[in-house]
N, C-alpha and C positions, 0 to 999 in steps of 0.2 A: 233663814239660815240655809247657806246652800252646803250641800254634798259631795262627793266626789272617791269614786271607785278609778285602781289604773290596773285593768287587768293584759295581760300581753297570753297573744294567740300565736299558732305557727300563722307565717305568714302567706302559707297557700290558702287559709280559710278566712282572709281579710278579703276578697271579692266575693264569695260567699254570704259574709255578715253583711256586705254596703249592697248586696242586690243589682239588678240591671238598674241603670239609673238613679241609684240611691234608694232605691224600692223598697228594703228589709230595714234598710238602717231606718228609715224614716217611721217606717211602720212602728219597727218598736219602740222610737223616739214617745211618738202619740200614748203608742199603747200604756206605755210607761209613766209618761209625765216627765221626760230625762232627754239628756242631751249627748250622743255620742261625738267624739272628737278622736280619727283614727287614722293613726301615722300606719301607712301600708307599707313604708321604709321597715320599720320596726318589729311590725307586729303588733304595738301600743295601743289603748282603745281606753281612751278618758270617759268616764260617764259622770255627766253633774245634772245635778238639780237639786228641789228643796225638798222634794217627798221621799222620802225616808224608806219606805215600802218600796215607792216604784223605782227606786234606784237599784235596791238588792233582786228586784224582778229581773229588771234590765239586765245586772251582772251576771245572772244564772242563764238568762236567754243567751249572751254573747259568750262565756262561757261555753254552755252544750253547744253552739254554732262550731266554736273553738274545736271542740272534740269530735267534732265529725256528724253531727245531727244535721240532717236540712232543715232548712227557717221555716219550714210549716210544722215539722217535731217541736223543734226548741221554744215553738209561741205557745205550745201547749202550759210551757209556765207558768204563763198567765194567768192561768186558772189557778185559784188559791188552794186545790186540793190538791196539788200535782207537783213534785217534788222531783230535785237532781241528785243522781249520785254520782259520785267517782273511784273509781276501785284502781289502785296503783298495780299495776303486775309486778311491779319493783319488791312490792311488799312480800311478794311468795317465790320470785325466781331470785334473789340477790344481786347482783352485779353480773350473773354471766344470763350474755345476748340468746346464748341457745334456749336456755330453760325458759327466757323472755318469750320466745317464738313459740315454744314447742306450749309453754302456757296459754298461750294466747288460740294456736289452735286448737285445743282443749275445749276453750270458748266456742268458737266461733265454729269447730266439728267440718267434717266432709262437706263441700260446696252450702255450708254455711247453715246445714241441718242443727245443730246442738244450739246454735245463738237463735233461729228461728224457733226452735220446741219448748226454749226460755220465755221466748216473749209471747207468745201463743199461749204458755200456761199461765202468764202471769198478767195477761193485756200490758207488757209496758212494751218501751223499746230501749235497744239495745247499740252501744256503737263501741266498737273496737277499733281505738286509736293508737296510733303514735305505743306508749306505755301505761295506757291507762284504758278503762276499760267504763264506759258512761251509762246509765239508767236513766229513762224519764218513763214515768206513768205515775198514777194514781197512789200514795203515800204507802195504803202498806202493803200493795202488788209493789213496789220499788224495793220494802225491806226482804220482800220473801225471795225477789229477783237478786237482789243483793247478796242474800245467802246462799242461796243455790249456785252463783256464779266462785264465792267464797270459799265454796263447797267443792267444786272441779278444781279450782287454781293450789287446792289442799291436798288434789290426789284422791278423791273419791270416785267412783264409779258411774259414769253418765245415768245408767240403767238403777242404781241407788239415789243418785238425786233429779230426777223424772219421777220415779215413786211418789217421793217429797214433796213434790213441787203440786202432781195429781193429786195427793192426801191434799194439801193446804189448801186447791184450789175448791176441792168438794168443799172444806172446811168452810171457805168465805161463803160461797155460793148458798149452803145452808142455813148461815150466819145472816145473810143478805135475803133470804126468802122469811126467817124468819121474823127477821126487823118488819118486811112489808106486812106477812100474814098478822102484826102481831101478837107472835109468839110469844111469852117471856119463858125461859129458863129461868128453874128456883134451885 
């Protein structure tokens, strides 16, 4: 039984997806088990094949390419622990373009300090695109990334969600030593 995803990208990240030469598209062709078919007229990017898994793989890699990730970010999907998110600015500025921007630098802070002190706390990475605003790391460094970003787009205080972000990250890091040491909490 074959499959088939029709995802549409802007169309300045269609060289980007197909690589020099065909280079990325092919890669994640393999990686995947999937077949891309990508109208650069359009924007258009057909993914088929019959593995079920490696097609939704596929569409999340071409997807985060979409949103501004580079093809060595976005393969990081690969890996089954490693999760995309999308955060709309739409959803917190409404319909006007200012509150879009002035949201967006919120994000992404002075020559780009606030969007690096996210990903630094949380190991993911981080891309501010277009209207929307992309995550990939590690599942739930993505959810803590996702709130914290939730968190600024909301009107909160950078210096209030840095705190947060340093709380959660001690939090995992203990969580995570004591898995190794094991520890049990009763």
């Amino acid at each position: 039984m074959e499959y088939q995803y029709e995802i549409k990208i802007p169309r300045e990240r269609i060289a980007v997806l197909i690589g020099v030469g065909g280079e990325i598209k092919r890669s994640i062709e393999e990686a995947t088990n999937s077949k891309l078919q990508v109208d650069s007229q359009e924007g258009d990017v057909f993914i088929t094949g019959e593995d079920a898994l490696g097609l939704f793989t596929a569409r999340e890699v071409v997807k985060a390419i979409g949103r501004g990730f580079n093809p060595q970010i976005a393969t990081l999907l690969l890996k089954s622990d490693y999760l995309f998110e999308i955060v709309e600015i739409q959803d917190y500025s409404g319909k006007s373009q200012n509150d879009a921007m002035r949201l967006k630098g919120r994000v992404i802070g002075a020559d780009g300090k606030s969007r690096r002190t996210i990903e630094s706390l949380t190991e993911t990475h981080i891309s501010v695109y277009g209207k929307t605003i992309a995550i990939i790391g590690e599942i739930q460094n993505v959810t803590i990334a996702k709130r914290a970003i939730e968190s600024l787009l909301a009107g909160s205080p950078h210096s209030t969600v840095y705190s947060w972000l340093e709380k959660k990250r001690r939090e995992l890091k203990m969580a995570e030593f004591e898995e190794r040491a094991g520890i049990r909490k009763e």
